[in-house]
C-alpha positions, -999 to +999 in steps of 0.1 A: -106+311+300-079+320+326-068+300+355-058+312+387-024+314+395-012+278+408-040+263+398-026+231+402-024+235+444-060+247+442-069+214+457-056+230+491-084+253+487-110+248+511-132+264+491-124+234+466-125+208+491-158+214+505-170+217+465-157+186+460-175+170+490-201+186+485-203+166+447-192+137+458-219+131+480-248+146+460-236+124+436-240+095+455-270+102+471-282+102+432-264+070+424-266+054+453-293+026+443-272+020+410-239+014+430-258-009+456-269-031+431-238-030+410-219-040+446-244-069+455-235-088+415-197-085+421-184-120+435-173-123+465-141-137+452-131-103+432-141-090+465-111-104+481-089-092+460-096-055+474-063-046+494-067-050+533-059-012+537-086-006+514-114-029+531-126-004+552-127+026+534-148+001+508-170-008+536-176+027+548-186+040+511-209+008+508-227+013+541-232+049+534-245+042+494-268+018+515-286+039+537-285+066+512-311+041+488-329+030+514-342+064+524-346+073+489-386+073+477-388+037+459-423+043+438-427+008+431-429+001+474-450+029+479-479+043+460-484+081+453-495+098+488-532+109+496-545+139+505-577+132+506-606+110+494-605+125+459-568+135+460-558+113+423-579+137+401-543+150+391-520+119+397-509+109+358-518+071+357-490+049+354-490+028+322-487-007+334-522+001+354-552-021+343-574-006+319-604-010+341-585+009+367-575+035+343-609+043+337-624+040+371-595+071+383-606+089+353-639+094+377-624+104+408-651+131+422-679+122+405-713+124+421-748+129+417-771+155+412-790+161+436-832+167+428-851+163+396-817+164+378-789+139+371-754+131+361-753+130+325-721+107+329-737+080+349-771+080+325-744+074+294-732+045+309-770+032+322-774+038+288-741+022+273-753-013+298-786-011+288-807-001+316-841+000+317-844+032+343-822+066+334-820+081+370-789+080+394-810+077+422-811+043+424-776+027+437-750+028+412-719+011+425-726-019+403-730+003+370-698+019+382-681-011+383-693-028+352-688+007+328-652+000+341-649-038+331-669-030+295-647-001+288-614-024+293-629-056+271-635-074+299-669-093+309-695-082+338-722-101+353-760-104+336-770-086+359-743-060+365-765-033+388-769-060+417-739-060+440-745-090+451-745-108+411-709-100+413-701-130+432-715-153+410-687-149+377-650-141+375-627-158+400-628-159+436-599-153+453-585-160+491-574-125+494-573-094+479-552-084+447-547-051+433-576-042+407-599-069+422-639-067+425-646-067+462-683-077+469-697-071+508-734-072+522-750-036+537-784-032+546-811-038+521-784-049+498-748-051+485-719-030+477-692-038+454-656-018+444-622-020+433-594-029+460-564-005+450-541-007+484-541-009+519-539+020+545-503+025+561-519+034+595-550+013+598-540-015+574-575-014+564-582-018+525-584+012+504-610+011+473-627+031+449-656+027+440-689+044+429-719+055+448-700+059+482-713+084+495-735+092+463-697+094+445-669+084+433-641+081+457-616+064+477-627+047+510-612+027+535-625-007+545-617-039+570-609-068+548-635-090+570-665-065+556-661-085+524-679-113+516-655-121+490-631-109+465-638-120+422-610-112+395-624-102+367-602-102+337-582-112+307-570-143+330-585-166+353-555-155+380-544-123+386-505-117+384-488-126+416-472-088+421-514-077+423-514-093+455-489-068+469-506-041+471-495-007+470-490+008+509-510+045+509-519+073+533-544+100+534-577+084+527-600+087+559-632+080+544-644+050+569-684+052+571-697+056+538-737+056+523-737+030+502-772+027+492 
């Protein structure tokens, strides 16, 4: 490989300045987080040992790495956007998720068929729970939510397809934690989901759950519709990060049949 001639002035070029810039920034709008943190663990007394005609050069590269992370995407504050009520039929599922909410995504779309015929998924797991009735006209939301907790090991009430059962086992909680069982009242019965976040706009819980809307789906609900909310699993408590729960847009599904 040849160089051009006085190679070693070619940092006069402005071709090579503005290539230099150019990496210099991308490179710490990549690195930006890493730096940040790296910054906030030196002491402050190393700190002081950065020359005075240095300071605010220092300053001016930190302030800059800072805004540069803060308007990076940060996954763990913010959950995978929405589209739509069904719009996590392609998300992959993260693998620190609960199993029960593993499985209940795996249904996203899911509904039932309408006339004589029926879902052949939801009669397996009527089947699977030991139902007396193979139909999936009869409100499901319970044998949703109970296929989810018997997949993942974990226990379901005696009598899993009555909403309202679920109130009487697991834990009851004084506010809503990722992956709980939310139980609320509806006319001529009960209705019971998964919380999985809360809307960014409306604040409003989102959940999935089955039978909304005769399927599977996300749906937005006022945390006072609730009569309470049960953990159900390996623990009596969930883990204190499941009570911040994941900020999402994109679900609009607000008045769903439940029955």
């Amino acid at each position: 490989m040849k160089l051009i001639e006085d190679w070693k002035q070619a940092w006069k070029l402005k071709s090579v300045q503005v290539g230099a810039m150019s990496a210099f920034f991308y490179a710490l709008i990549l690195f930006s987080e890493q730096f940040v943190n790296i910054w906030n663990t030196i002491p402050q007394d190393l700190k002081n040992y950065i020359p005075t005609q240095w300071q605010e050069y220092v300053g001016m590269f930190v302030g800059v790495a800072i805004v540069l992370a803060r308007l990076k995407k940060q996954p763990e504050l913010h959950a995978p956007e929405l589209s739509g009520i069904n719009s996590l039929l392609s998300m992959p599922t993260q693998t620190n998720d609960l199993a029960w909410m593993i499985e209940a995504k795996k249904h996203i779309g899911l509904k039932e068929v309408p006339g004589k015929a029926h879902n052949p998924t939801i009669l397996n797991w009527l089947k699977s729970l030991g139902a007396w009735w193979s139909e999936d006209e009869t409100a499901w939301c319970g044998t949703f939510i109970a296929h989810c907790l018997k997949v993942a090991g974990v226990k379901y009430p005696k009598h899993w397809y009555r909403a309202l059962d679920y109130v009487n086992y697991g834990s009851k909680l004084t506010r809503p934690a990722y992956g709980c069982v939310a139980i609320k009242t509806r006319q001529g019965g009960g209705h019971v989901c998964f919380v999985v976040g809360r809307d960014e706009k409306t604040r409003k819980l989102v959940c999935i759950g089955g039978n909304q809307s005769n399927m599977v789906c996300y749906a937005l609900y006022a945390e006072s519709e609730f009569q309470e909310f049960r953990w159900y699993g390996m623990t009596d408590r969930p883990a204190d990060k499941r009570y911040n729960l994941p900020i999402m847009t994109g679900v609009t599904a607000t008045k769903m049949s439940e029955a």
